[in-house]
C-alpha positions as CSV (number, residue, x, y, z in Angstrom):
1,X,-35.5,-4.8,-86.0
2,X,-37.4,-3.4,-88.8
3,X,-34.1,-0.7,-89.6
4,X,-31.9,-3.4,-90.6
5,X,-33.6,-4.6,-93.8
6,X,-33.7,-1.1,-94.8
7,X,-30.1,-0.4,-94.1
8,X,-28.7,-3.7,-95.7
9,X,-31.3,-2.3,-98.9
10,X,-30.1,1.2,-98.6
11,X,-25.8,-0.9,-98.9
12,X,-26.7,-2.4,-101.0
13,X,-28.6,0.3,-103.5
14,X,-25.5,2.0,-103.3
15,X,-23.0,-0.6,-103.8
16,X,-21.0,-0.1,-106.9
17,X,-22.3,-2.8,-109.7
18,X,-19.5,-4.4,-111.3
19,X,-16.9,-3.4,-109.7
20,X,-14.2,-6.2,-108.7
21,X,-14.1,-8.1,-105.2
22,X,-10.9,-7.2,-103.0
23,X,-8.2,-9.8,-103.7
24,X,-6.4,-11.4,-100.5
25,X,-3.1,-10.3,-100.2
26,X,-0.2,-11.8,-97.9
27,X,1.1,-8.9,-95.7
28,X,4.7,-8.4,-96.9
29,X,3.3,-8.2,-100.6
30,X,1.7,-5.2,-100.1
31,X,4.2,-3.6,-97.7
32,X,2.4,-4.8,-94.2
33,X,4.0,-6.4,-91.2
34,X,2.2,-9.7,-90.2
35,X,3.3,-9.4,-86.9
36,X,2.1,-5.8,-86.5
37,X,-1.2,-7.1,-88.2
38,X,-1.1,-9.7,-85.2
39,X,-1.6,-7.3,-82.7
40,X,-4.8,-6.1,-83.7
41,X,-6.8,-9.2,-82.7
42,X,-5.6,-9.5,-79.4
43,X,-5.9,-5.6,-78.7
44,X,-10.1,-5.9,-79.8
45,X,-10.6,-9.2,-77.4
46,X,-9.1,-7.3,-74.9
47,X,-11.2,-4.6,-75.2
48,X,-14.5,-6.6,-75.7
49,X,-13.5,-8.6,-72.7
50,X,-13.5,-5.1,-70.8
51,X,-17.0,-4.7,-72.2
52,X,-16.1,-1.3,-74.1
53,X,-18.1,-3.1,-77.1
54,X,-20.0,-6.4,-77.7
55,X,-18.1,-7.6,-81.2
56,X,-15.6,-5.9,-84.0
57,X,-14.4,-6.6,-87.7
58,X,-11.0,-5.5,-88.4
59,X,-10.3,-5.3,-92.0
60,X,-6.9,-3.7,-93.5
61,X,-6.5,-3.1,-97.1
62,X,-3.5,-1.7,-99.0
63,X,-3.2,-1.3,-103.0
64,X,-6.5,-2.6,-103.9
65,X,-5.9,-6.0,-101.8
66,X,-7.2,-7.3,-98.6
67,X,-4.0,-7.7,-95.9
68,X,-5.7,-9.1,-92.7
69,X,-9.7,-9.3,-92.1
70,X,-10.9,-10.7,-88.8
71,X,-14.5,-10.7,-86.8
72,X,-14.0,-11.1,-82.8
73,X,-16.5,-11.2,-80.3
């Protein structure tokens, strides 16, 4: 367990200073379907419940702004 202090130092050494969080975004407004977005959830708790992996973040950004985000597993 001694890698993962060293990678989260090695993100964040490289992590752009100053640069502006991701705004949240309502689908539509950047030109997303929420419904299609919808579909993504349910396709990686099928997957994990298949065992192909333990856990998954889903994050989809458009125009600088965050459109759906989600952690399963």
């Amino acid at each position: 367990m001694r890698r993962l202090p060293l990678l989260l130092a090695l993100v964040l050494s490289i992590a752009p200073i100053g640069v502006p969080a991701f705004q949240a975004a309502k689908p539509e407004e950047v030109g997303l379907s929420r419904d299609r977005l919808a579909r993504i959830g349910p396709a990686l708790t099928r997957q994990i419940e298949e065992r192909s992996f333990p856990g998954a973040v889903a994050l989809v950004a458009r125009k600088g702004r965050i459109a759906y985000f989600e952690s399963v597993g």
